[in-house]
Steps between C-alpha positions, in 0.01 A plus 500: 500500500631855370475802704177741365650761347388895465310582167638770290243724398558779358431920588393293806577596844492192732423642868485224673459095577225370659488691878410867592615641178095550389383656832779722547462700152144465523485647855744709333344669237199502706622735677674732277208544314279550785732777677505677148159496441365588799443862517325423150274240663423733837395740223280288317319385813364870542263473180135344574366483156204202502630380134891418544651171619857619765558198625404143319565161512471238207530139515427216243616247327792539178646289211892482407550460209807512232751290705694248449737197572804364284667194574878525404809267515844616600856439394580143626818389615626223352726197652848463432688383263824416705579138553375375889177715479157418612220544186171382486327511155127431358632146387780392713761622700897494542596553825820430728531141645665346778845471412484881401504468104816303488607496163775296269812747577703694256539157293148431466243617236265671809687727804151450720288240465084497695313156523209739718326547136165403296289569246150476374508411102783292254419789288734718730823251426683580190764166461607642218591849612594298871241752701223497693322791524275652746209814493397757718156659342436879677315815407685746339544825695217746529139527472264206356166533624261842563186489669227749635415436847147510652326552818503284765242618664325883479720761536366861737583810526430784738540867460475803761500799335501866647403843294728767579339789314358724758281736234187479424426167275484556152569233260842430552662345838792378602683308791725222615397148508652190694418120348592156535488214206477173642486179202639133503652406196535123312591346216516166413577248174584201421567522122748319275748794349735498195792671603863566471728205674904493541588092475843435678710205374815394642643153351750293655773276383419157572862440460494149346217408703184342317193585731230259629138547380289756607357629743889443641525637882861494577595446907652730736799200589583376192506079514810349308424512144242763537488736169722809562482774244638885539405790673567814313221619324513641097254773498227648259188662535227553261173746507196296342134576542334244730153487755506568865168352703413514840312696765566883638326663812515883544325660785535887642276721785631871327398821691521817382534804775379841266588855624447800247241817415158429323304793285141462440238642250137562535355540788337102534148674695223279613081586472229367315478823292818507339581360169727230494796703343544675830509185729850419344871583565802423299849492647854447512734370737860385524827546694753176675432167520677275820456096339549237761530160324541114630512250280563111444562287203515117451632315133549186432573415115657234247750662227503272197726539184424340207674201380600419891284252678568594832394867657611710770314560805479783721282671804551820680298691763583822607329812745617827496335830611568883368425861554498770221444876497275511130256783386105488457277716249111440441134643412233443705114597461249542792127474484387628844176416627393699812728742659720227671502175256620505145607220313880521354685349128834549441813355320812510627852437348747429728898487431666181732780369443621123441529208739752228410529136693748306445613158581797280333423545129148575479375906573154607523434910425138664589475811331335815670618752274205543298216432720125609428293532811115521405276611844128500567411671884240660711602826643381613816571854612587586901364852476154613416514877462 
């Protein structure tokens, strides 16, 4: 098992691990923004018009949507080729035996000999050519699959909002608003890809030697007349198009801690003689974004290359958590109803960053940078002037 490592992502600043980092800059910025504003809000406080909303909270529930997960491979390291070396391959293995890879001397045709070997096929012994050789089938470096994720369960929001404009209303208002997007994220597959593959083969010299039938499982203490064949691998690799199958398990609880101004037009009045026009109000909001993210990722897969019978398996599981200081912009409409309820839309885009797991070869990215946060809410307003 690898140690997780930290994602790179990007005009990103990562604040924190999982811990206080969240409550602190919330707290935080809280407060800044409270201290600054609150002449402004003592001021706004003095005004008793019947038709304004100061102080309102809105709760519902919200959709994410726009994200996604990629599955990746990294760089793997490959065994060496040095003689009295342990390797393990998708069809066999040559490994160091008990009398440490004792070999036929300086007049012999092999300086290190192994009887700890095997393979899985005759098709992998070459008596001409006086080889066995051996495969190791892996994904080639990077990115194979992309998928969107969906919701585990339904997301909420909740908004408090304050008006700071202490005039008298018109159709035009601003403030400051404070909200909090809470989803669970998933995604889940189990489909057969095409993708690139890297296929490893090392052959051996089998140093006058002519091999058993396979499956041949060489032992650890070589017997008297056991087969003994060399240990210094001749190396190539080739890139070839092959399938990987398998299952992959992505989960994520995201929240999203909102702090910025909000203007707002039309005046959104409630009575039964006004025409509907006039019960509406348009706005816009935006400012930062604090993105607390913990996720967890399980994959277990077969690589197979064509023209090789035997695949190579894999699994890694991995949990990792994150905290990013993004940006939020959205439009909202309200509909009010009396002088205290109104019912809130809005769509919200908000700028995350990128959360990488990783574990051995296998890495897992969810992708926040580009989310779409639709919201439907009541809104209930705290002051009836």
């Amino acid at each position: 098992m690898t140690s997780l490592t930290k994602a790179h992502c990007p005009r990103r600043f990562v604040l924190t691990e999982l811990g206080v980092g969240p409550a602190l800059f919330g707290a935080a910025a809280v407060a800044f923004a409270l201290s600054f504003f609150l002449p402004a809000i003592g001021a706004a406080g003095a005004s008793h018009e019947d038709d304004r909303f100061r102080w309102h909270l809105e709760a519902g529930p919200s959709l994410w949507l726009n994200n996604r997960v990629t599955y990746g491979a990294l760089a793997a390291t490959n065994p060496a080729t040095a003689a009295k070396s342990e390797r393990i391959y998708d069809d066999g293995y040559n490994r160091v035996d008990a009398s440490g890879n004792l070999g036929d001397g300086t007049a012999g045709p092999l300086a290190s000999r192994t009887g700890y070997f095997g393979y899985a096929s005759d098709k992998q012994v070459d008596l001409k050519a006086g080889t066995v050789a051996l495969h190791l089938s892996r994904l080639s470096a990077g990115e194979y699959l992309t998928e969107k994720t969906s919701q585990e369960q339904p997301a909420w929001h909740a908004n408090l909002r304050v008006s700071l404009r202490s005039q008298e209303p018109t159709a035009r208002e601003w403030g400051l608003e404070l909200g909090i997007d809470m989803a669970g994220l998933k995604q889940k597959s189990s489909s057969a890809i095409d993708t690139n593959l890297q296929v490893l083969t090392d052959t051996y010299a089998l140093g006058g030697v002519v091999p058993q039938r396979a499956p041949y499982n060489g032992r650890f203490s070589p017997l008297p007349g056991d087969q003994r064949i060399g240990d210094v691998a001749t190396r190539t690799f080739s890139n070839v198009t092959g399938t990987v199958t398998g299952q992959r398990e992505f989960d994520a609880r995201t929240t999203a801690l909102r702090l910025g101004p909000w203007i707002e037009f039309g005046k959104a009045r409630s009575g039964d003689d006004l025409p509907e026009l006039q019960r509406w109000a348009l706005g816009l909001r935006g400012g930062l974004a604090l993105i607390f993210t913990r996720a967890d990722f399980k994959v277990t897969e077969q690589v197979q290359a064509p023209g090789l019978p035997f695949g190579s398996a894999s699994s890694a599981t991995a949990r990792r958590s994150r905290t990013d200081l993004g940006a939020f912009f959205g439009a909202t409409a309200r509909r009010a109803f009396t002088r205290r309820l109104a019912l809130v839309g809005g769509l919200e885009f908000i700028r995350g960053g990128r959360l990488t797991l990783t574990q051995g070869n296998n890495f897992v990215r969810l992708d926040l940078s580009r989310t779409l946060v639709a919201q439907l809410g009541l809104e209930w307003d705290f002051d009836k002037r």
